[in-house]
C-alpha positions as CSV (number, residue, x, y, z in Angstrom):
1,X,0.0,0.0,0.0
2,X,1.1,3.6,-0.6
3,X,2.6,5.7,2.2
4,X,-0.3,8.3,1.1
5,X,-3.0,5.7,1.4
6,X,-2.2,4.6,4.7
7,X,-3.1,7.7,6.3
8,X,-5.8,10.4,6.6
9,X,-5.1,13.5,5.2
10,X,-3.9,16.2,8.5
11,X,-4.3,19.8,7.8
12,X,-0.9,21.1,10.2
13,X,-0.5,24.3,11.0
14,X,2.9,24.8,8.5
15,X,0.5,23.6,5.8
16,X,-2.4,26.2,7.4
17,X,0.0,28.7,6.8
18,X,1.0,28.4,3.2
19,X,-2.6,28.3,2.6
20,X,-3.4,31.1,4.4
21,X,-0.3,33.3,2.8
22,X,-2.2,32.2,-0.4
23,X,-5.7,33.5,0.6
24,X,-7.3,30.3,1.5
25,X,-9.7,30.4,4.4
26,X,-8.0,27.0,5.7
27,X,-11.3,25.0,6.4
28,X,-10.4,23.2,9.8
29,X,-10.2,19.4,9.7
30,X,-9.5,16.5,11.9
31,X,-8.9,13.6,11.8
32,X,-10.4,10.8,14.5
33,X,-7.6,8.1,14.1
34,X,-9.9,5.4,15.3
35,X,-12.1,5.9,12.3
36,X,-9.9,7.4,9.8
37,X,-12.7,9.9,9.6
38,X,-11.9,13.5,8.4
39,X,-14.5,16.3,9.3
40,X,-15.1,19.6,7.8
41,X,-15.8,22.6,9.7
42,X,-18.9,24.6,8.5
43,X,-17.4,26.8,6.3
44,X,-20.0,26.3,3.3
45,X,-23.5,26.3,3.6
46,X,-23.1,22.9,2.1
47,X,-24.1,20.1,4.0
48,X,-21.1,18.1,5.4
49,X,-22.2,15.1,2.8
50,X,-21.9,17.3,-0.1
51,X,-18.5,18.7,0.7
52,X,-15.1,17.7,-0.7
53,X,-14.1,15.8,2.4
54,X,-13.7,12.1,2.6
55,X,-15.8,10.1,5.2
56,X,-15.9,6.1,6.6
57,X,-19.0,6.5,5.0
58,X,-18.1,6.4,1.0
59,X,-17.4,9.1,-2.0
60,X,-17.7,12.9,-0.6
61,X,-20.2,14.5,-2.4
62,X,-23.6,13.5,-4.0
63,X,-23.9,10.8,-7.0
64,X,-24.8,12.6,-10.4
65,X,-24.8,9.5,-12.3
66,X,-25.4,5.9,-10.5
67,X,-24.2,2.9,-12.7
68,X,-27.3,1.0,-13.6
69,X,-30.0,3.9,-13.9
70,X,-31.6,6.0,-16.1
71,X,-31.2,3.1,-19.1
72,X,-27.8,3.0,-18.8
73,X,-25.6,-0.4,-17.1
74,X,-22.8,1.9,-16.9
75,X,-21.6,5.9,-16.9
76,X,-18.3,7.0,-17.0
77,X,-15.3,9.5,-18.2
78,X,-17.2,12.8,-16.5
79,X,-16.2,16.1,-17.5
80,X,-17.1,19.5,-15.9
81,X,-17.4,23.3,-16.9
82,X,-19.1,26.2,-15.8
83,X,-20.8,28.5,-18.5
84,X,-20.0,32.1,-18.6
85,X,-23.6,32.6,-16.7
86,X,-22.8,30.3,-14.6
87,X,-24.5,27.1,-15.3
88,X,-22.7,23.9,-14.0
89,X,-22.5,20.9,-16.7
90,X,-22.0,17.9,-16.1
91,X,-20.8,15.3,-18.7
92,X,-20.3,11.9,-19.1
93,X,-20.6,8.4,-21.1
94,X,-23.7,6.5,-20.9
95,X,-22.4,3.3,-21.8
96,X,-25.5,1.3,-22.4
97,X,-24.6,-2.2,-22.4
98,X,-21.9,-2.9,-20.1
99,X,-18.7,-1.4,-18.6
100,X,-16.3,-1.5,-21.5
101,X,-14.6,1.6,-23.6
102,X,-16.8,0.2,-27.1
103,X,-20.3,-0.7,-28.2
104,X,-23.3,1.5,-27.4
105,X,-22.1,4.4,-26.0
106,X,-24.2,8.0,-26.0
107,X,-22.8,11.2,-24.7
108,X,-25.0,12.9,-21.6
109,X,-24.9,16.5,-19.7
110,X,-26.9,17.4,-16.4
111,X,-27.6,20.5,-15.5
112,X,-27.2,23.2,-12.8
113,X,-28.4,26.2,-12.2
114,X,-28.0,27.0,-8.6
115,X,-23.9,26.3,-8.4
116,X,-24.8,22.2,-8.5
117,X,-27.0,22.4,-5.7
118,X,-30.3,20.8,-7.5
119,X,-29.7,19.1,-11.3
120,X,-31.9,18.8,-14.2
121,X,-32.6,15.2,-15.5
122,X,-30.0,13.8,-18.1
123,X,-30.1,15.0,-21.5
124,X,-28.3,13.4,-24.2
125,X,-26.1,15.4,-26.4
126,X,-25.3,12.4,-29.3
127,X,-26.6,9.2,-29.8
128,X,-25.4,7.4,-32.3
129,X,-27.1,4.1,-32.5
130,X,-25.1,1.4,-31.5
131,X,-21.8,3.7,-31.9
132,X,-19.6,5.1,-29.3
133,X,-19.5,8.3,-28.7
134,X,-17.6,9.6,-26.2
135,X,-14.2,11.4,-25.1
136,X,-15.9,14.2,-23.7
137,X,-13.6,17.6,-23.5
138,X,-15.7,20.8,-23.0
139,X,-14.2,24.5,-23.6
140,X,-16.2,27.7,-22.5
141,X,-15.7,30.9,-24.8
142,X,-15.8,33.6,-21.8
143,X,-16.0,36.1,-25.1
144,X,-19.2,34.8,-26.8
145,X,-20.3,32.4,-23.9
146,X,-20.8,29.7,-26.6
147,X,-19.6,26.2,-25.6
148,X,-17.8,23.6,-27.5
149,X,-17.8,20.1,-26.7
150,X,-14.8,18.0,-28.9
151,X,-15.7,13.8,-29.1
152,X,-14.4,11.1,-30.3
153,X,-16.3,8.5,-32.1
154,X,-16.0,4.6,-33.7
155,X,-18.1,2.2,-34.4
156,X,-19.6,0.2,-31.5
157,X,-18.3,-3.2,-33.2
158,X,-14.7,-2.1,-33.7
159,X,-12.3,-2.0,-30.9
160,X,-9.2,0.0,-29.6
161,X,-6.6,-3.1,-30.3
162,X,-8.2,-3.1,-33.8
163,X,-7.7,0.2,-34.2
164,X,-4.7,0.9,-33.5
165,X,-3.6,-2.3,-35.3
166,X,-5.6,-0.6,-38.3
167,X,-7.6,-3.9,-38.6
168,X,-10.6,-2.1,-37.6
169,X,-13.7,-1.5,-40.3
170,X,-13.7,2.1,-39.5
171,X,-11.7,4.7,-37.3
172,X,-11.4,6.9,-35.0
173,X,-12.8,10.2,-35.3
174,X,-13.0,13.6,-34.2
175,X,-16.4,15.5,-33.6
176,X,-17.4,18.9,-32.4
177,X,-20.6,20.4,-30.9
178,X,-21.6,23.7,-29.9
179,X,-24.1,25.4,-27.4
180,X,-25.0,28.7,-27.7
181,X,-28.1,28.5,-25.3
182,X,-26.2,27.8,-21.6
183,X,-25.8,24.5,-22.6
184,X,-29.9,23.8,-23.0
185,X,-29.3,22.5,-26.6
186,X,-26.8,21.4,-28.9
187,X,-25.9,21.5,-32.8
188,X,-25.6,18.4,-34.6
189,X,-21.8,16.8,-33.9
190,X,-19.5,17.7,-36.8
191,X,-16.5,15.8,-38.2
192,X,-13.2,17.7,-38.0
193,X,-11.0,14.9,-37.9
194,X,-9.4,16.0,-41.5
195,X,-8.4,19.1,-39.8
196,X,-6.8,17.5,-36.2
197,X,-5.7,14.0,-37.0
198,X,-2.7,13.2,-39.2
199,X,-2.8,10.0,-41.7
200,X,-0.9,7.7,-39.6
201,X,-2.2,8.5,-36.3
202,X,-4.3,5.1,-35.3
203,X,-6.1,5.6,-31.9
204,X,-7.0,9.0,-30.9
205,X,-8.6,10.9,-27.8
206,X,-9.9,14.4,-26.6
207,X,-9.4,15.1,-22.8
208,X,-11.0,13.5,-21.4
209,X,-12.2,16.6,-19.3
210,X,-12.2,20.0,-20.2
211,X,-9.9,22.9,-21.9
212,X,-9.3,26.4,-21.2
213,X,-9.1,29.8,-22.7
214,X,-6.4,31.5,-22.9
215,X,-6.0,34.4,-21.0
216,X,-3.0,36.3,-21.3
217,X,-1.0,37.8,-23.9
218,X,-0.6,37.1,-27.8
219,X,-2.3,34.1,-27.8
220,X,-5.4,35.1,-25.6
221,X,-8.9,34.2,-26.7
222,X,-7.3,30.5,-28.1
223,X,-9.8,27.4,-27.5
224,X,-7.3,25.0,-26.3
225,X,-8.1,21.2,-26.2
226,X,-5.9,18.6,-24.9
227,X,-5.5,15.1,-26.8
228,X,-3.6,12.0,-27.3
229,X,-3.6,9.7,-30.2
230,X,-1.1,6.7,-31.1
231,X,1.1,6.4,-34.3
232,X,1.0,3.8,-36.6
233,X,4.2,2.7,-37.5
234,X,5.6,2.8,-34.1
235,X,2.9,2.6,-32.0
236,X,3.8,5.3,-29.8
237,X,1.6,7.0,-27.5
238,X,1.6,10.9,-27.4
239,X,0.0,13.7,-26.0
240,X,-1.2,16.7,-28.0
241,X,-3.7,19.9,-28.5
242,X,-6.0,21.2,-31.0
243,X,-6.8,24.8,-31.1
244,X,-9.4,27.4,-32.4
245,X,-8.7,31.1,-32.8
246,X,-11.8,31.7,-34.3
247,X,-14.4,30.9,-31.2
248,X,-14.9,27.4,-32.1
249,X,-15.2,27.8,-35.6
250,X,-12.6,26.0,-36.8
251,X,-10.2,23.9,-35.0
252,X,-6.6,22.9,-36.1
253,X,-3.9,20.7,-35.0
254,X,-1.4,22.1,-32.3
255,X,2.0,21.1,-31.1
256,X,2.7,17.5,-30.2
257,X,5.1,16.2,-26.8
258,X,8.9,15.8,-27.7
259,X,8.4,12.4,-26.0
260,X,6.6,9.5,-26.0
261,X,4.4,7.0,-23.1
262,X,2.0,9.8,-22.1
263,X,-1.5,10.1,-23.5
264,X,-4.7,11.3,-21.6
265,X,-3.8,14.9,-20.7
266,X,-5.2,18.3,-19.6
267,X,-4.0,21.6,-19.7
268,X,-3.6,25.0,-17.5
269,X,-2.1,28.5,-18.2
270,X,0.6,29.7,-16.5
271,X,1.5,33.2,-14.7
272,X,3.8,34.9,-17.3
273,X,2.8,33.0,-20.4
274,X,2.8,29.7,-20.7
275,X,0.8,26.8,-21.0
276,X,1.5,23.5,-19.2
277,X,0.0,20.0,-19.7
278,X,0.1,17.3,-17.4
279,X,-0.3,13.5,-18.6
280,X,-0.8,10.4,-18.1
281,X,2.2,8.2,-18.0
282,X,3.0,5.0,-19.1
283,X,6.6,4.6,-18.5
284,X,6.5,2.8,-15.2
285,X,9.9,3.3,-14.4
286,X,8.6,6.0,-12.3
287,X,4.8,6.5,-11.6
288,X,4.5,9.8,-11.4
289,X,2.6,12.4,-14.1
290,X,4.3,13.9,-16.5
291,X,4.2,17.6,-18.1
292,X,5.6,19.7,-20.7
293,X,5.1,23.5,-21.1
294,X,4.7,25.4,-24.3
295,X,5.9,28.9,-24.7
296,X,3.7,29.7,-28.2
297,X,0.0,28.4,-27.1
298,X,0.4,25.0,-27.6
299,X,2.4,25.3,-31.1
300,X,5.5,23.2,-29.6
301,X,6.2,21.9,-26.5
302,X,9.0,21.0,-24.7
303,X,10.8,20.2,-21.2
304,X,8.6,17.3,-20.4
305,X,9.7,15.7,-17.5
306,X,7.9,13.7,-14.5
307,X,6.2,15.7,-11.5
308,X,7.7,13.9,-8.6
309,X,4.7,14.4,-6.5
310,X,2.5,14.0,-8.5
311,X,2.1,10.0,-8.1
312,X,-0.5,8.1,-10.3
313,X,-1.7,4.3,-11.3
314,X,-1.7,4.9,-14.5
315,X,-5.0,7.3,-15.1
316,X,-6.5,10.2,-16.0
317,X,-6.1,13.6,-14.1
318,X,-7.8,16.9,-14.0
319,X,-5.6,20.0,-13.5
320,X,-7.6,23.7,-12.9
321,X,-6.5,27.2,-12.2
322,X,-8.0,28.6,-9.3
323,X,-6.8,32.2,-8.9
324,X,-4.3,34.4,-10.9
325,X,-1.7,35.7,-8.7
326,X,-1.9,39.3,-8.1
327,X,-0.8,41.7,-5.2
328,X,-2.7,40.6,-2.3
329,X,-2.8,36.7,-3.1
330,X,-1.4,34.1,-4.8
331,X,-1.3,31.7,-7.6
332,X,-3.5,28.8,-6.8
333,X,-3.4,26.0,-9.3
334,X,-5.6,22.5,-8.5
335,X,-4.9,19.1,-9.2
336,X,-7.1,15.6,-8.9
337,X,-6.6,12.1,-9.3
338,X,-6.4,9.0,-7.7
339,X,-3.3,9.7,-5.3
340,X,-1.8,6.2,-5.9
341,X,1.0,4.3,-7.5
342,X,-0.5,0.8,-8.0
343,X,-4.3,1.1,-7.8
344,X,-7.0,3.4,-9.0
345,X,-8.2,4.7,-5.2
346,X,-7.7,8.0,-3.3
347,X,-9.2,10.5,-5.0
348,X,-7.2,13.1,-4.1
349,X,-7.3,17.6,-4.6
350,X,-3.8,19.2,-4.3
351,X,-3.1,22.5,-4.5
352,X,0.3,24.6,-5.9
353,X,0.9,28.3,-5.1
354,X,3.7,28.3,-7.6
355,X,2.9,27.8,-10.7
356,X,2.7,24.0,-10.5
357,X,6.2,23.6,-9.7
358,X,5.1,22.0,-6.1
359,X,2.1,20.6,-4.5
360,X,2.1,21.7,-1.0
361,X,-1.5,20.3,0.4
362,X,-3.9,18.1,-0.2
363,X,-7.8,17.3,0.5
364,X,-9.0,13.4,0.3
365,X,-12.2,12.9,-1.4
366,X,-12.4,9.1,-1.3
367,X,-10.1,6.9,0.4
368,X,-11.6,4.0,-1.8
369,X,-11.8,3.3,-5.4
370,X,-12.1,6.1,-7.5
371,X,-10.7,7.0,-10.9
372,X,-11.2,9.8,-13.6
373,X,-11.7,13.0,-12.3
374,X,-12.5,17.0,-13.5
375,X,-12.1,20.2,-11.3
376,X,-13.7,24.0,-12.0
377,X,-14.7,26.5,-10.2
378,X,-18.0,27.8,-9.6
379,X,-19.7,31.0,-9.7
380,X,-19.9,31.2,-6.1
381,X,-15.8,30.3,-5.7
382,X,-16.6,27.0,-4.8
383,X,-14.1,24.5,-5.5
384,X,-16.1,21.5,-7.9
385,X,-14.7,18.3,-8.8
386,X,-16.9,15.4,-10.7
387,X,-15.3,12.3,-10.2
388,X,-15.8,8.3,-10.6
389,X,-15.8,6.2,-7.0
390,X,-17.8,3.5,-6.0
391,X,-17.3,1.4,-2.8
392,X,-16.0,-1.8,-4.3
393,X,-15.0,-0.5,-7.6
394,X,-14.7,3.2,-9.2
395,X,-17.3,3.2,-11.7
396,X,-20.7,2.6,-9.5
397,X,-20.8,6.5,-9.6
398,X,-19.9,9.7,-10.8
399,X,-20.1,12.0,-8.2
400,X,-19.9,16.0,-7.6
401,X,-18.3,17.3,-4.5
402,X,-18.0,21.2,-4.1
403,X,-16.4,22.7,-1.4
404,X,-15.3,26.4,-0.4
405,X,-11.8,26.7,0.8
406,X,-11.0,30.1,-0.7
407,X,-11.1,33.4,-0.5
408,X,-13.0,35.1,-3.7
């Protein structure tokens, strides 16, 4: 077991003190050592259920999706944004038949319109008969407030080994939809693979989870979706972006990793510039993440290298900007996954005050089996984070756990 997993998560006071030089309101928690229970303090007019700490009792938070509802036997890869009035949507797979990544799978949003308090009833955004459509990676234009959603899609009868072996009878493509309503309704998927796939790329994948805007300097007003895809001939696994400068528009292919064995990724801007993305990583060597930064909007990228505290089983990630630093406060930067080496379990929110170079905190959602993850912030400067857990397994829910640890 993993030194992190064998212990509850213990607020001290150095740790209360780099939060509070970087605004945070330092929620008080403790930790009953006979239970391994941690407790909030009533900082949020949440109940303690719905907040982001973990309990004896299961997954902080409140189950969006339960496996086995709604006409679905399984829902999973969630990904989360807030629209630019402030509307909380939720996505994920509905994967209609059974647990794995091909066959009939639809694409699904919920709702919010009181910061994820109350949820409407599932909506699907693309059904494609017995196809999979899925991948979800969702971008809000703060400009125009229109909001893109990039997919993937393949046939339901073809399957990833196929693919990438290029013994498949179709593959994978690239799809884009757009809301311009809050998120009420959505425009027919359309097919931009021709424009962000390159011949002999086999396997591909948007997000899972969401992109950003760009906010600072030449580049600002970019779309920026993070990817991964596999090559053919070696069958490498890389991480990349796509881009639009036009709000949505158009999207085109952006800078690809210098190195190889990372894949699933997401991406954050950085104080003076930059954009970083942090990966998945395959090279088990060391199991940690992985990130690269890009100096030209996600054109090139280059220093990748693996995030020594940053210690994963091989998963997806979420990583979210908080707060721009200015000069009262500091940078605050967020990161989930499942805080372990060997297992997909301990959903775990850490938090960096510089920029990402170091994690100084974190906040346990689940000590149990959880997996994929997304993080934004709400209207109200809650912290959000949908998330997969179950009790004996990750995927019996996707859940949404919001919290308020900082200062607005």
């Amino acid at each position: 077991m993993d030194a992190i997993e064998s212990r509850a998560v213990v607020w001290s006071d150095t740790m209360k003190q780099v939060l509070a030089a970087a605004g945070f309101l330092c929620a008080s928690l403790f930790v009953s050592a006979a239970a391994g229970e941690v407790v909030a303090s009533a900082e949020s007019d949440r109940p303690v259920a719905e907040q982001g700490a973990a309990s004896q009792s299961g997954p902080a938070g409140t189950p969006l999706f339960v496996s086995g509802q709604d006409g679905y036997d399984t829902y999973r890869i969630p990904a989360l944004a807030v629209s630019k009035r402030g509307t909380v949507l939720a996505f994920c797979e509905g994967r209609r038949l059974g647990r794995g990544d091909s066959g009939d799978i639809d694409l699904l949003v919920k709702r919010s319109t009181d910061d994820g308090r109350t949820w409407s009833s599932q909506q699907v955004v693309w059904d494609d008969a017995s196809n999979t459509c899925g991948n979800p990676c969702v971008v809000v234009d703060q400009e125009t407030g229109a909001i893109s959603l990039l997919m993937t899609w393949n046939r339901g009868d073809d399957h990833e080994p196929q693919i990438i072996a290029q013994t498949s009878k179709d593959s994978r493509r690239v799809f884009v939809t757009k809301s311009e309503d809050d998120g009420v309704t959505w425009s027919v998927p359309r097919d931009i693979t021709n424009d962000v796939k390159k011949k002999d790329w086999t396997w591909y994948a948007t997000g899972p989870g969401s992109g950003i805007q760009i906010q600072h300097g030449p580049h600002k007003g970019r779309l920026v979706i993070p990817c991964d895809h596999i090559e053919a001939g070696t069958r490498h696994y890389y991480s990349h972006i796509v881009y639009s400068d036009d709000f949505g528009k158009s999207w085109l292919l952006g800078g690809t990793t210098p190195q190889h064995q990372v894949n699933e990724c997401e991406v954050v801007e950085l104080a003076g510039g930059q954009l970083m993305l942090n990966m998945r990583n395959y090279d088990r060597s060391k199991k940690n993440r992985q990130v690269a930064v890009s100096d030209d909007g996600g054109a090139t990228w280059r220093d990748q290298r693996f995030d020594p505290a940053l210690i994963e089983p091989i998963c997806q990630a979420s990583i979210e900007r908080y707060r721009w630093p200015t000069e009262s406060s500091k940078s605050v930067i967020l990161f989930s996954n499942p805080a372990s080496r060997d297992r997909r379990a301990m959903m775990t929110v850490r938090i960096s005050v510089d920029e990402g170079q170091t994690w100084e905190t974190s906040r346990t959602l689940h000590t149990g089996p959880s997996a994929y993850s997304d993080l934004a912030v709400l209207a109200n400067g809650e912290i959000a984070c949908l998330y997969e857990a179950g009790r004996k397994d990750p995927y019996e829910t996707i859940m949404f756990a919001a919290w308020k640890d900082a200062e607005r």
